[in-house]
Backbone atoms as SQL, in Angstrom:
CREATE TABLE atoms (id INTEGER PRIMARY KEY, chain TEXT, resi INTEGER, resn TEXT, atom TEXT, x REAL, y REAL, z REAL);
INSERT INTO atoms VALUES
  (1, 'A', 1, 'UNK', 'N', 28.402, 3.587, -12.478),
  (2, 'A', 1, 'UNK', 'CA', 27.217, 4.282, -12.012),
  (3, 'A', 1, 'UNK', 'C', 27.654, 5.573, -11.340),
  (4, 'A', 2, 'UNK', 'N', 27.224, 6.729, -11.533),
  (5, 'A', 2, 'UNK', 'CA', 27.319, 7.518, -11.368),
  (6, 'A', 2, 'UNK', 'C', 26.282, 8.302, -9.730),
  (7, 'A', 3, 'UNK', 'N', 26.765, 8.959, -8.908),
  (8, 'A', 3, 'UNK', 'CA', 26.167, 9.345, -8.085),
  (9, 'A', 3, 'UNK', 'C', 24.709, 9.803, -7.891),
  (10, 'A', 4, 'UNK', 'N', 24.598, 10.732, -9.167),
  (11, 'A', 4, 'UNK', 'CA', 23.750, 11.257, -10.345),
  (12, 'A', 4, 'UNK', 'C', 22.574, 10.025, -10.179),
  (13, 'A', 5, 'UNK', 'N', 22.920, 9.000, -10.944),
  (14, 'A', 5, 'UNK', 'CA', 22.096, 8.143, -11.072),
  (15, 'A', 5, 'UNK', 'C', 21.290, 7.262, -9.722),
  (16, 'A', 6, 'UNK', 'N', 22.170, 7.252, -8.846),
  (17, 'A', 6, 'UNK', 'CA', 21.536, 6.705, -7.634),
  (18, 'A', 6, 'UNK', 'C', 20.538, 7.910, -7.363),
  (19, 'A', 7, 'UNK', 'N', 21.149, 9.131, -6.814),
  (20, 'A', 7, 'UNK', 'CA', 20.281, 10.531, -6.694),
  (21, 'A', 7, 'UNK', 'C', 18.711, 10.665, -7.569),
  (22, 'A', 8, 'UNK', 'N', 19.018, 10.459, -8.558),
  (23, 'A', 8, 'UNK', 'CA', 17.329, 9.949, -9.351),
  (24, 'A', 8, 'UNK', 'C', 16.610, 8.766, -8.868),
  (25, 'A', 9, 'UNK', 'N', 17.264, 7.673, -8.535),
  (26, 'A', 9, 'UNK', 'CA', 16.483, 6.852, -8.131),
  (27, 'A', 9, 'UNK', 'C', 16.053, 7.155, -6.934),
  (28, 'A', 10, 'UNK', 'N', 16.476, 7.808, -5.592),
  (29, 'A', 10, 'UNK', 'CA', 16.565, 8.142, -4.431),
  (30, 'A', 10, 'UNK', 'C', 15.431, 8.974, -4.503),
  (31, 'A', 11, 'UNK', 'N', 15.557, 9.929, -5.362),
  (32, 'A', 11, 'UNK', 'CA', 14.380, 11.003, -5.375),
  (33, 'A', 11, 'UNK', 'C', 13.143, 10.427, -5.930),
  (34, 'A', 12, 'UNK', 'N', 13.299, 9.481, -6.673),
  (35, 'A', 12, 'UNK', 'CA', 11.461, 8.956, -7.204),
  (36, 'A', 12, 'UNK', 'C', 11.435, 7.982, -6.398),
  (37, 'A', 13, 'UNK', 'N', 11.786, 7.211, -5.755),
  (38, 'A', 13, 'UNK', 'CA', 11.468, 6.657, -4.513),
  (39, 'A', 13, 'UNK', 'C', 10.881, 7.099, -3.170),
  (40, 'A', 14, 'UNK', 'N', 11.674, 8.205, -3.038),
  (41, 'A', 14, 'UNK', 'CA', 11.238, 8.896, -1.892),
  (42, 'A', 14, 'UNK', 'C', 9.738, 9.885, -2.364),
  (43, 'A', 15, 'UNK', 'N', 9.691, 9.940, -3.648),
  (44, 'A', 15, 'UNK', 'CA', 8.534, 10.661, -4.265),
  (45, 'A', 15, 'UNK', 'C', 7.200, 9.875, -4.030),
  (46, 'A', 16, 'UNK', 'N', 7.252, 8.454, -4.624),
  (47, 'A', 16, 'UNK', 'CA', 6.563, 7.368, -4.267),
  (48, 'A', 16, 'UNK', 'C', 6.331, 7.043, -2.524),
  (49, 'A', 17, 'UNK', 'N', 6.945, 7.237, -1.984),
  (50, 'A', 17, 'UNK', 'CA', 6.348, 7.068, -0.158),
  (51, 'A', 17, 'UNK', 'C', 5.904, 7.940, 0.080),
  (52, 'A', 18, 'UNK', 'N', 6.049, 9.532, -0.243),
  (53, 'A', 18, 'UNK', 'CA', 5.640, 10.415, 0.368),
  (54, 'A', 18, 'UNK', 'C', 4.242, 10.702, -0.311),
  (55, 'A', 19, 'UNK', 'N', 4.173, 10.576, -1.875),
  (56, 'A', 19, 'UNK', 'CA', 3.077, 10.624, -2.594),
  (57, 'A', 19, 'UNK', 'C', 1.845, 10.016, -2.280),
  (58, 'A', 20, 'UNK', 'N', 1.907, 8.483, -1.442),
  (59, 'A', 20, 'UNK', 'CA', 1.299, 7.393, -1.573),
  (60, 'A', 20, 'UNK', 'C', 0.551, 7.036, -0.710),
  (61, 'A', 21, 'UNK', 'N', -0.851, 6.930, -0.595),
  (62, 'A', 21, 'UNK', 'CA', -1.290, 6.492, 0.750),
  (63, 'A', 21, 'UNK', 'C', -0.520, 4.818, 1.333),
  (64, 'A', 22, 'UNK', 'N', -0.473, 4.268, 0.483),
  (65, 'A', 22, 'UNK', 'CA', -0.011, 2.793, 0.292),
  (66, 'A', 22, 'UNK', 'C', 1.014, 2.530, -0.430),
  (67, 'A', 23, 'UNK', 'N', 2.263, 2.168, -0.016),
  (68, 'A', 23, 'UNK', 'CA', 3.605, 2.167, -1.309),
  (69, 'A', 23, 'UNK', 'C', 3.574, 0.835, -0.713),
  (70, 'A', 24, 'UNK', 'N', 3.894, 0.016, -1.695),
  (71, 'A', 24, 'UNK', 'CA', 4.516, -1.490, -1.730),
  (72, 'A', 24, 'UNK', 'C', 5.404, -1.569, -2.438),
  (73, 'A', 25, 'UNK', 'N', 7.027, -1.750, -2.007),
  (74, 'A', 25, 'UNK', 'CA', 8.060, -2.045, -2.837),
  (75, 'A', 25, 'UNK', 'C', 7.732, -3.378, -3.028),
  (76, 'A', 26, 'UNK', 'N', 7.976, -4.007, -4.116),
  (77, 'A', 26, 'UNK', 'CA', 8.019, -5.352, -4.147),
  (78, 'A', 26, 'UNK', 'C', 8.756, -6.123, -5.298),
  (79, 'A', 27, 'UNK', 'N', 8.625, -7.438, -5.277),
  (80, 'A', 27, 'UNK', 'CA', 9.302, -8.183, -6.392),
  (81, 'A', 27, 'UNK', 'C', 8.673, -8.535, -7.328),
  (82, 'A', 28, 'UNK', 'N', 8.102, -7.969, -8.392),
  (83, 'A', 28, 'UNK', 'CA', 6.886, -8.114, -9.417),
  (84, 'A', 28, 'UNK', 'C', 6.091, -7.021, -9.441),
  (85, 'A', 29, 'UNK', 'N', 4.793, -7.065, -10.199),
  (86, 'A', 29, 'UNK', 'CA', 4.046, -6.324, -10.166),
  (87, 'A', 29, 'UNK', 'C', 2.626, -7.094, -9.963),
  (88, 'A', 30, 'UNK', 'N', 1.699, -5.973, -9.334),
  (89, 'A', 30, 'UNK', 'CA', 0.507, -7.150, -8.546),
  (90, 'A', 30, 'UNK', 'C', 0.065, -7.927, -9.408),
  (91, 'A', 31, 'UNK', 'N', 0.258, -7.678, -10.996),
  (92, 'A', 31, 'UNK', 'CA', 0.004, -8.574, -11.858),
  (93, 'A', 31, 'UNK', 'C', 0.903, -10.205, -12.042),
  (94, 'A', 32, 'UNK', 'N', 2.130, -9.716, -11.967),
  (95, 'A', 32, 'UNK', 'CA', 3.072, -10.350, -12.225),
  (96, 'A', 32, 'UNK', 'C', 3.916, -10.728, -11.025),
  (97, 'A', 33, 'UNK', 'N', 3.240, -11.616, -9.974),
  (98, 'A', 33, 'UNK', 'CA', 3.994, -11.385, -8.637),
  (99, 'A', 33, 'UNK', 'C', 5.533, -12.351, -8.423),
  (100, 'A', 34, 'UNK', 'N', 6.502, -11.849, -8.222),
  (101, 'A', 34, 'UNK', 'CA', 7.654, -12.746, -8.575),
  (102, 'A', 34, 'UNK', 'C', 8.261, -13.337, -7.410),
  (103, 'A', 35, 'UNK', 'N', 7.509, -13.489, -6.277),
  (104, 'A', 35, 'UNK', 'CA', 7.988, -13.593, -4.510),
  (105, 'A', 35, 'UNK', 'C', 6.864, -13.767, -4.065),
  (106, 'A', 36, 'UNK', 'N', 7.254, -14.834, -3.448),
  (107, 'A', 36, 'UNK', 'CA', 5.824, -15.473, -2.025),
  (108, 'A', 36, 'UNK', 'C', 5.638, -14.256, -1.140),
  (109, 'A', 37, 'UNK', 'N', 6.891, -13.604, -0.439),
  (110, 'A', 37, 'UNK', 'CA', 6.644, -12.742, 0.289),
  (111, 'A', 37, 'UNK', 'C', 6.163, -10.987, -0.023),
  (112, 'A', 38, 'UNK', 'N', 6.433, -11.021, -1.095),
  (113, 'A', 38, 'UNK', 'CA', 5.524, -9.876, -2.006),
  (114, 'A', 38, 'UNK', 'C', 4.087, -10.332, -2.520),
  (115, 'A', 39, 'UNK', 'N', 3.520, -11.567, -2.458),
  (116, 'A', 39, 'UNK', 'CA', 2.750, -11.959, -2.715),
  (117, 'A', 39, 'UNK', 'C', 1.723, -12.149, -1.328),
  (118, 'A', 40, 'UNK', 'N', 2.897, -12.191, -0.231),
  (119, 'A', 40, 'UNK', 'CA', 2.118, -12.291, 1.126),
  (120, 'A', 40, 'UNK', 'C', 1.366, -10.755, 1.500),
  (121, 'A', 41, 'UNK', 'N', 2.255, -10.121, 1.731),
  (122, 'A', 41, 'UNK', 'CA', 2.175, -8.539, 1.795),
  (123, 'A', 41, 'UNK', 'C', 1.096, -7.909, 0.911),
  (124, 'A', 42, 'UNK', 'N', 0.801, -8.207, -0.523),
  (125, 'A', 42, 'UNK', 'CA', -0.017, -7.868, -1.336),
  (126, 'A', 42, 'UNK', 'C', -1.565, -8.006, -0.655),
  (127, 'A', 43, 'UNK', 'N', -1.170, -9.493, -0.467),
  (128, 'A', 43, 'UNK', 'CA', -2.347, -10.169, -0.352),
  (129, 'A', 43, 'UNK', 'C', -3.376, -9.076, 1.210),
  (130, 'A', 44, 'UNK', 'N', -2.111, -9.455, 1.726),
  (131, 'A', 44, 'UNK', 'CA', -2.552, -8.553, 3.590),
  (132, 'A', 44, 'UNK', 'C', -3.141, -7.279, 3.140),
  (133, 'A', 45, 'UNK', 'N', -2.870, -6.281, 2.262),
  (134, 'A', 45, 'UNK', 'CA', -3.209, -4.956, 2.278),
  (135, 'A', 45, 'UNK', 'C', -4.105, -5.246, 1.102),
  (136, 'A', 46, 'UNK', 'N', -4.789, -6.269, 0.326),
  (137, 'A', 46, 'UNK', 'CA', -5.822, -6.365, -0.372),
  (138, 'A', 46, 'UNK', 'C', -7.041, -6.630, 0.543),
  (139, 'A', 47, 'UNK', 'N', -6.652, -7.372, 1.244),
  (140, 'A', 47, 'UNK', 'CA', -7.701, -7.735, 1.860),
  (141, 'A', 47, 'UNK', 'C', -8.130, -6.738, 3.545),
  (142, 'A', 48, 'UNK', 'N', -7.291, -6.090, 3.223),
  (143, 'A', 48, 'UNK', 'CA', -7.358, -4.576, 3.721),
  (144, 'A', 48, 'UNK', 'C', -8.303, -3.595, 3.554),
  (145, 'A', 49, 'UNK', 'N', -7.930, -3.637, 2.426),
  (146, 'A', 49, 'UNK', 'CA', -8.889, -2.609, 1.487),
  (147, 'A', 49, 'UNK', 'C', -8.153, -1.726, 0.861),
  (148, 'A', 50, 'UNK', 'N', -6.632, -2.011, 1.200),
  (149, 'A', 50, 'UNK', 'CA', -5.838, -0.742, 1.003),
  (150, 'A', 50, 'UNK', 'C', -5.494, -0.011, -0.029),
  (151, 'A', 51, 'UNK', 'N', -6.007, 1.080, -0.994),
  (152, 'A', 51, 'UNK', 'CA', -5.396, 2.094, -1.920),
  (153, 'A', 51, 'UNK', 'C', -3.510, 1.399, -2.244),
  (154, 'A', 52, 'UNK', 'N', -3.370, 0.848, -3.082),
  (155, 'A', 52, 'UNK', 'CA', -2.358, 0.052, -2.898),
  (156, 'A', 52, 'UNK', 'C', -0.981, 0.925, -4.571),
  (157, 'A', 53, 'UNK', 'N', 0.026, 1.857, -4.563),
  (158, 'A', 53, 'UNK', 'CA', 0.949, 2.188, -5.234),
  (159, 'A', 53, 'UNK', 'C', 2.123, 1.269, -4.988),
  (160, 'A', 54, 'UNK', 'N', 2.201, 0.214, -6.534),
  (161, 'A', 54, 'UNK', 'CA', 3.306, -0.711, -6.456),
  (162, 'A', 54, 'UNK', 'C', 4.255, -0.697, -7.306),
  (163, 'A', 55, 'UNK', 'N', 5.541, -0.929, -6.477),
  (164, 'A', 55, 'UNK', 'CA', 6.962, -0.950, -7.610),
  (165, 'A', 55, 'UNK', 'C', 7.643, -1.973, -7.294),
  (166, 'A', 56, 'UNK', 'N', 7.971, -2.189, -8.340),
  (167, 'A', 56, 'UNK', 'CA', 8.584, -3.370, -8.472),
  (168, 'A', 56, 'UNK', 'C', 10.332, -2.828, -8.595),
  (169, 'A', 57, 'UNK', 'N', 10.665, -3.936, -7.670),
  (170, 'A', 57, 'UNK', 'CA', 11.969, -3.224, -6.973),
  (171, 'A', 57, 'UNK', 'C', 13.272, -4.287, -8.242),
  (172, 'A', 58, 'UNK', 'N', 12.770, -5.091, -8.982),
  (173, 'A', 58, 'UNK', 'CA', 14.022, -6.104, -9.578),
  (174, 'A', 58, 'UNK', 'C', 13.604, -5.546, -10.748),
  (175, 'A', 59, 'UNK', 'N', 12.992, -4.077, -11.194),
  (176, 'A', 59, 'UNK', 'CA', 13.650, -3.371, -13.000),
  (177, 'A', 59, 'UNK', 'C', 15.239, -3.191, -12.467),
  (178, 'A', 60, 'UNK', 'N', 15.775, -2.907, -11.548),
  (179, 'A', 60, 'UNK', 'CA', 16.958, -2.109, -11.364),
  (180, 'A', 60, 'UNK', 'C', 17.182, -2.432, -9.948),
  (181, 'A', 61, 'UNK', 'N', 18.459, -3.390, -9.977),
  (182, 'A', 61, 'UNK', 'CA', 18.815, -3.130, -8.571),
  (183, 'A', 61, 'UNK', 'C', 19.287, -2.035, -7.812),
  (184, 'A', 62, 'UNK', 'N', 19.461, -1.487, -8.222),
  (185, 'A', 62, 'UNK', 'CA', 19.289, 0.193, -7.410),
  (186, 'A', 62, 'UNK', 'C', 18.340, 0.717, -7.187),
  (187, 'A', 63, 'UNK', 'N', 17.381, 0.259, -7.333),
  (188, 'A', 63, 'UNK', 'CA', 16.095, 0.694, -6.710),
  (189, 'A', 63, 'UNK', 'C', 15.633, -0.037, -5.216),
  (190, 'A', 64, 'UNK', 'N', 16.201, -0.901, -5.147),
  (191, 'A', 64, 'UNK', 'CA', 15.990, -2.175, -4.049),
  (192, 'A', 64, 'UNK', 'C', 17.152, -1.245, -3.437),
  (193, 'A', 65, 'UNK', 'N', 18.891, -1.102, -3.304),
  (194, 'A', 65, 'UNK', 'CA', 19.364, -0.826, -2.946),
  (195, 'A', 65, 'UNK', 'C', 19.098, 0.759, -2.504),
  (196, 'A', 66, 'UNK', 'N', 18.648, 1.721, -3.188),
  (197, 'A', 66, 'UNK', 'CA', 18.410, 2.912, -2.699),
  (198, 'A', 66, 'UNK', 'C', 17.444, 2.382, -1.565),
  (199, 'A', 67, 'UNK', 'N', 16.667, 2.490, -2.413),
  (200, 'A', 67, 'UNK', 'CA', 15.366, 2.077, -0.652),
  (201, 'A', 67, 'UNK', 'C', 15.691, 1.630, 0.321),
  (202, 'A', 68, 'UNK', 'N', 16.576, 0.853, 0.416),
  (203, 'A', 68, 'UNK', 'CA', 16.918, 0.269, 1.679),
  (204, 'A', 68, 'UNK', 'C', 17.634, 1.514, 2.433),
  (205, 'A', 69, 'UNK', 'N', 18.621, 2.098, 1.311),
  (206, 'A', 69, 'UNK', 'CA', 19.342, 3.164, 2.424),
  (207, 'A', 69, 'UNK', 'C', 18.286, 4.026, 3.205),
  (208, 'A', 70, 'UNK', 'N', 17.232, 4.572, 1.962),
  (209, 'A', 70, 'UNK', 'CA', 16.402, 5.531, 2.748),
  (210, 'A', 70, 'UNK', 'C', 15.370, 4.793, 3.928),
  (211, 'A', 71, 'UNK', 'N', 15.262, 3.579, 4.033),
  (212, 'A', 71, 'UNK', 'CA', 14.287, 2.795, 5.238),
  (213, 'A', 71, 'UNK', 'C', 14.753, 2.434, 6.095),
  (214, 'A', 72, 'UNK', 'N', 16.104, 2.147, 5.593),
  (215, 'A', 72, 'UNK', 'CA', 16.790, 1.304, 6.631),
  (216, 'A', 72, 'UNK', 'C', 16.292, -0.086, 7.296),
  (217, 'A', 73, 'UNK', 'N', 15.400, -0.615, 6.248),
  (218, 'A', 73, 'UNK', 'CA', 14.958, -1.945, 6.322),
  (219, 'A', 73, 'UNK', 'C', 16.032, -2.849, 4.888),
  (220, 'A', 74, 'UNK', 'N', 16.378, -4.179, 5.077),
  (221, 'A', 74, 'UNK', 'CA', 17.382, -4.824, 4.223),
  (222, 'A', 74, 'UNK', 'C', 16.267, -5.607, 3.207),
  (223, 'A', 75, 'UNK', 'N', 15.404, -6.084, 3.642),
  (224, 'A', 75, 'UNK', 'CA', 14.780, -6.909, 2.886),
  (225, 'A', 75, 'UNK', 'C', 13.483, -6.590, 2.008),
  (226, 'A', 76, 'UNK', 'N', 12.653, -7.270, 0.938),
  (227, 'A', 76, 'UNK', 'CA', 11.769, -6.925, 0.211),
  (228, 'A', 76, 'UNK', 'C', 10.672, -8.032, 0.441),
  (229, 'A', 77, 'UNK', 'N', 9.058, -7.499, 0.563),
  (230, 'A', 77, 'UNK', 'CA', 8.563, -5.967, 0.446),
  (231, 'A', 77, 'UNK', 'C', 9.466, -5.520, 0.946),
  (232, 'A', 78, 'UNK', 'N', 8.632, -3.993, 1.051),
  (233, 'A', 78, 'UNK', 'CA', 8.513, -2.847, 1.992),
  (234, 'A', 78, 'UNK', 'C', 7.067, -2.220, 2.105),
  (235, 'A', 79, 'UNK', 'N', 6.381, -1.941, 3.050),
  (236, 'A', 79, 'UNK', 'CA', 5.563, -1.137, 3.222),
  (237, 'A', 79, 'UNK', 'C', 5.315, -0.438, 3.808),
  (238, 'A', 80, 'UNK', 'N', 4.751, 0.839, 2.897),
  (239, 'A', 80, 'UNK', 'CA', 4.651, 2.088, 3.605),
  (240, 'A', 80, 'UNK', 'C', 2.934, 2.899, 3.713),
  (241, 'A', 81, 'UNK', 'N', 2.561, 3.216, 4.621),
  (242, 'A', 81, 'UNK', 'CA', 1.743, 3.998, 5.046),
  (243, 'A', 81, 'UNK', 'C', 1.850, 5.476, 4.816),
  (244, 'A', 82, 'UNK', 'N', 1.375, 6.452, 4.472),
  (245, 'A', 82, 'UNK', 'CA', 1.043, 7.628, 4.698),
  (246, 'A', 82, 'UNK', 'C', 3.050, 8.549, 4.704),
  (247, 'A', 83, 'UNK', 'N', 4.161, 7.123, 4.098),
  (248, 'A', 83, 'UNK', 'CA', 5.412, 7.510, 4.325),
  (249, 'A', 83, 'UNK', 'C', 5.994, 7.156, 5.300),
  (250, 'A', 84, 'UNK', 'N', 4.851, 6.473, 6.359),
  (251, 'A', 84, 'UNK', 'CA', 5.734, 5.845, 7.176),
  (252, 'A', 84, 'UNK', 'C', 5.880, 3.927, 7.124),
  (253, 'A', 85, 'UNK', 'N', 7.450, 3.653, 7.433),
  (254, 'A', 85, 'UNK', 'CA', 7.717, 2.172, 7.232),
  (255, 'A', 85, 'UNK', 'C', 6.811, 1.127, 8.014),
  (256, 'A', 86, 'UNK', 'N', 5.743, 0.323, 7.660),
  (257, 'A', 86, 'UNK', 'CA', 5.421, -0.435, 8.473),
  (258, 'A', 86, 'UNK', 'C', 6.449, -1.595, 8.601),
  (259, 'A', 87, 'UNK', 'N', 6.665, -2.082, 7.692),
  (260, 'A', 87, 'UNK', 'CA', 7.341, -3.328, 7.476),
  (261, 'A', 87, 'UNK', 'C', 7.561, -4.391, 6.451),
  (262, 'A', 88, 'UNK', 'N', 7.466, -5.377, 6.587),
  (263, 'A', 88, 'UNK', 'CA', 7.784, -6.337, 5.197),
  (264, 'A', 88, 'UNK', 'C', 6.725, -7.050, 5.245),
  (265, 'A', 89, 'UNK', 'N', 6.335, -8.534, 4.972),
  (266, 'A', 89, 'UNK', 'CA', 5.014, -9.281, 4.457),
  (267, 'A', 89, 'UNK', 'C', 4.771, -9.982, 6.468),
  (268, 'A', 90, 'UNK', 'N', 5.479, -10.351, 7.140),
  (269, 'A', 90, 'UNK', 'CA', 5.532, -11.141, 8.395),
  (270, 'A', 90, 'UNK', 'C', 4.852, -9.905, 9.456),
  (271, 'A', 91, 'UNK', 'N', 5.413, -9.092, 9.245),
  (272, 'A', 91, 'UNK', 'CA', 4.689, -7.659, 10.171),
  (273, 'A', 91, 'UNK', 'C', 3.080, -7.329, 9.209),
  (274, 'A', 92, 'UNK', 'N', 2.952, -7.304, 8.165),
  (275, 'A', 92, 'UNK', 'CA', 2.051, -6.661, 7.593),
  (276, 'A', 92, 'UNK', 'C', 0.870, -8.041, 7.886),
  (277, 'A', 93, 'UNK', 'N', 1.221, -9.450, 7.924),
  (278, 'A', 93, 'UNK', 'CA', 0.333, -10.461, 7.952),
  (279, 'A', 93, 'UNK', 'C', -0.217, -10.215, 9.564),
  (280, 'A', 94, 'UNK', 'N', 0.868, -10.275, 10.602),
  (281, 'A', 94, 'UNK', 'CA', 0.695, -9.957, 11.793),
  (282, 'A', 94, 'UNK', 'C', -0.318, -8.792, 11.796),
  (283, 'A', 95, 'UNK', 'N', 0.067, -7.798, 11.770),
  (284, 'A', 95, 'UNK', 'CA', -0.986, -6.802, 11.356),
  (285, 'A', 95, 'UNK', 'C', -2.440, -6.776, 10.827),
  (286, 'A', 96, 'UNK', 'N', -2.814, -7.626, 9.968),
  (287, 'A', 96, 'UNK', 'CA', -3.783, -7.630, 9.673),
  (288, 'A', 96, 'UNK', 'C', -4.636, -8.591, 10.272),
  (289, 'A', 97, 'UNK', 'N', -3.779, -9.723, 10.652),
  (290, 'A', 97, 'UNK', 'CA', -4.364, -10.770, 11.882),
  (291, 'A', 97, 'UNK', 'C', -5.015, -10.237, 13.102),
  (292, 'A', 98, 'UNK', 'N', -4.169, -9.370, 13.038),
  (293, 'A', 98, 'UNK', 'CA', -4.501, -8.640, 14.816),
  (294, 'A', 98, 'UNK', 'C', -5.781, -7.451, 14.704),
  (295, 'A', 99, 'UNK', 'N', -6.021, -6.941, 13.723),
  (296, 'A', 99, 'UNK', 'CA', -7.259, -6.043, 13.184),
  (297, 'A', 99, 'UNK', 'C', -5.891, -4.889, 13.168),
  (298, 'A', 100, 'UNK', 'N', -4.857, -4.732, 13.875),
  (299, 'A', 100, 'UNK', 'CA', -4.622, -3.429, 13.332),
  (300, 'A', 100, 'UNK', 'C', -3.701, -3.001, 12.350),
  (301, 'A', 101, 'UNK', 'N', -3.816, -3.609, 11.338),
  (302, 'A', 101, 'UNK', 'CA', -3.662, -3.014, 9.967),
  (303, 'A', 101, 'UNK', 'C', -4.774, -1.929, 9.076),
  (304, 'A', 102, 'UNK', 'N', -5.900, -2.406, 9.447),
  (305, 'A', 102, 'UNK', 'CA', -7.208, -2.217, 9.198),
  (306, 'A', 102, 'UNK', 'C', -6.963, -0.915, 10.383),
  (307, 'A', 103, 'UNK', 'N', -7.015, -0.550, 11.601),
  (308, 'A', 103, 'UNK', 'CA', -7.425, 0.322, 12.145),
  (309, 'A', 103, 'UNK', 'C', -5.857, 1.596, 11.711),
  (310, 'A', 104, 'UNK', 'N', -5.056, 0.737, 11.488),
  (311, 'A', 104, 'UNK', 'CA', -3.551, 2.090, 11.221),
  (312, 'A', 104, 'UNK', 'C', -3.829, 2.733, 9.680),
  (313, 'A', 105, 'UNK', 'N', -4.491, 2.022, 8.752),
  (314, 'A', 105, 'UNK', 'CA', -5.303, 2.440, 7.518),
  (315, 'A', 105, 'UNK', 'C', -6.194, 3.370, 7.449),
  (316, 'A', 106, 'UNK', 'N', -7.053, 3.259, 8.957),
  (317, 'A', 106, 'UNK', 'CA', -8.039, 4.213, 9.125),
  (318, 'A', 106, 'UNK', 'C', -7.629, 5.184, 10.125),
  (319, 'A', 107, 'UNK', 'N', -6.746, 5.146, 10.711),
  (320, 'A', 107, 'UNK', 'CA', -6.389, 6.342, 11.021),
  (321, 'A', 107, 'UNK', 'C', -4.995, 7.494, 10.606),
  (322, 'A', 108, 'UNK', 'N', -4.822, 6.587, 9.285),
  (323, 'A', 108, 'UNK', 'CA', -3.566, 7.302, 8.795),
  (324, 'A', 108, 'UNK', 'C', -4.067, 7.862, 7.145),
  (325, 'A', 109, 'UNK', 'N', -5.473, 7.132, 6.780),
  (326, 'A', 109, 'UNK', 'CA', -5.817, 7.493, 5.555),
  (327, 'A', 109, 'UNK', 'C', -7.700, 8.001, 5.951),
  (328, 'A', 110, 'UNK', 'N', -8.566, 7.915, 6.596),
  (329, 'A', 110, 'UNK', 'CA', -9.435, 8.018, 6.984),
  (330, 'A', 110, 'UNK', 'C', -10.306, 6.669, 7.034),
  (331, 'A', 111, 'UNK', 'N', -11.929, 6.895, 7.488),
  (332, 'A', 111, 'UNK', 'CA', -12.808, 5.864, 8.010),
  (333, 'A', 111, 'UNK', 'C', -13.066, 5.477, 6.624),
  (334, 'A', 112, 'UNK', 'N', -13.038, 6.262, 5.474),
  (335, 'A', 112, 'UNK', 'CA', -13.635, 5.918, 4.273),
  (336, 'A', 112, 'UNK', 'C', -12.208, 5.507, 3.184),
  (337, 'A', 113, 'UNK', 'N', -11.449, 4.956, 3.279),
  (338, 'A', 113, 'UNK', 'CA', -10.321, 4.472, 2.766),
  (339, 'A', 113, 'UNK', 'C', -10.250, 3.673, 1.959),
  (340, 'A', 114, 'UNK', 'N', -11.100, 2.456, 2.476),
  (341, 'A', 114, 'UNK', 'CA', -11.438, 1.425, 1.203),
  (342, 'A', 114, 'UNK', 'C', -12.650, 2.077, -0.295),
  (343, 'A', 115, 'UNK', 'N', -12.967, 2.817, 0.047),
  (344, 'A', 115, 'UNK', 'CA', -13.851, 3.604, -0.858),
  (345, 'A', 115, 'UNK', 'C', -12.495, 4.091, -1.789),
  (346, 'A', 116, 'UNK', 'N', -11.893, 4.698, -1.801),
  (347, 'A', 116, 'UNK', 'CA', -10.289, 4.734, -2.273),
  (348, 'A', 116, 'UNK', 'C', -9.848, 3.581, -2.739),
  (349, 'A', 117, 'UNK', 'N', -10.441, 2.393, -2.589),
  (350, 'A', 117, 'UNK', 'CA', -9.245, 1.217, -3.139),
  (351, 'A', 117, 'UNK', 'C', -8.943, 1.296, -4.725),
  (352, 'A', 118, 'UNK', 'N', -7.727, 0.653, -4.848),
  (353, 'A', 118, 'UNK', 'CA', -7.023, 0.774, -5.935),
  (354, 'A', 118, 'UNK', 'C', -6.197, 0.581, -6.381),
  (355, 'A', 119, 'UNK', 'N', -5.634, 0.303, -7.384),
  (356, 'A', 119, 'UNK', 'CA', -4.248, -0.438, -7.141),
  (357, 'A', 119, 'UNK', 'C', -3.789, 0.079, -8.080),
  (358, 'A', 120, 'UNK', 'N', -2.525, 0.811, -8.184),
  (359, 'A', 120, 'UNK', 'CA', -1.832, 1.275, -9.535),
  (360, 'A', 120, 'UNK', 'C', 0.232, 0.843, -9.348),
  (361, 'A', 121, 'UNK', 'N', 0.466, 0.851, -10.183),
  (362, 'A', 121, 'UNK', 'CA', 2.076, 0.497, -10.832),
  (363, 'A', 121, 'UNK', 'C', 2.830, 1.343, -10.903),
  (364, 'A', 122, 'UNK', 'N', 4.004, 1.917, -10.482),
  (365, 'A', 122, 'UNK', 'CA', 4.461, 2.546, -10.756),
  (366, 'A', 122, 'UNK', 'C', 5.836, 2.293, -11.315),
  (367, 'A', 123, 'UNK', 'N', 6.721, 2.846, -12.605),
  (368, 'A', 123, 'UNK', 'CA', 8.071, 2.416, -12.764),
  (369, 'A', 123, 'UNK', 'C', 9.189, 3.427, -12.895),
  (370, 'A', 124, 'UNK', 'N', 10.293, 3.159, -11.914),
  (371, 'A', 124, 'UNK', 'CA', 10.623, 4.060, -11.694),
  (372, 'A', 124, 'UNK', 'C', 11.715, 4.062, -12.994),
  (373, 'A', 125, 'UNK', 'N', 11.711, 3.421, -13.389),
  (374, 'A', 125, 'UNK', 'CA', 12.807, 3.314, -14.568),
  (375, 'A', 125, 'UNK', 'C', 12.283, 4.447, -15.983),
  (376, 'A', 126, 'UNK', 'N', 13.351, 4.487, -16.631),
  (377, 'A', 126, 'UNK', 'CA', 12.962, 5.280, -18.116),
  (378, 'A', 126, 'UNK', 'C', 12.039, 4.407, -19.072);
């Protein structure tokens, strides 16, 4: 593997958080969910309302591995807000238990956010 090649993955990753009102790294796709705890996390920001951009981090383990360098979180999910890291499925459940998942949604994407819902795939692979 070439440096090159991490550097592409690094950059459409980081394209995807910054792009995204909602990035979910995860293990599957919301169709195809391959992890309880990507399945937990999903679930929390569905019932959110949340505008939801998902990748599935096991096309390429270098995609799991880049991300981590750029989050500096080890484990999968990941979720991101507006680019910033909330956390994995245990913070994001917490979160939504507590109402403020729902209120960091509305003040990082606006009052009308779920009007936005949506859910799209993204792959970072060729």
């Amino acid at each position: 593997m070439s440096s090159n090649e991490t550097a592409i993955y690094t950059e459409k990753i980081q394209d995807v958080i910054d792009g995204s009102d909602v990035a979910l790294f995860m293990k599957g796709t919301p169709d195809a969910i391959m992890c309880g705890n990507s399945e937990r996390a999903l679930g929390a920001l569905r019932r959110a309302g949340a505008p939801i951009t998902a990748v599935d981090v096991l096309l390429d383990m270098r995609i799991r591995e880049d991300l981590s360098a750029i989050s500096g979180w080890p484990t999968i999910p990941q979720v991101f807000v507006k680019g910033e890291l909330v956390g994995g499925a245990d913070i994001v459940e917490e979160l939504e238990q507590s109402g403020e998942l729902e209120q960091k949604l509305r003040e990082q994407l606006g009052d009308d956010y779920a009007a936005a819902r949506d859910e799209a795939t993204v792959a970072l692979t060729s």
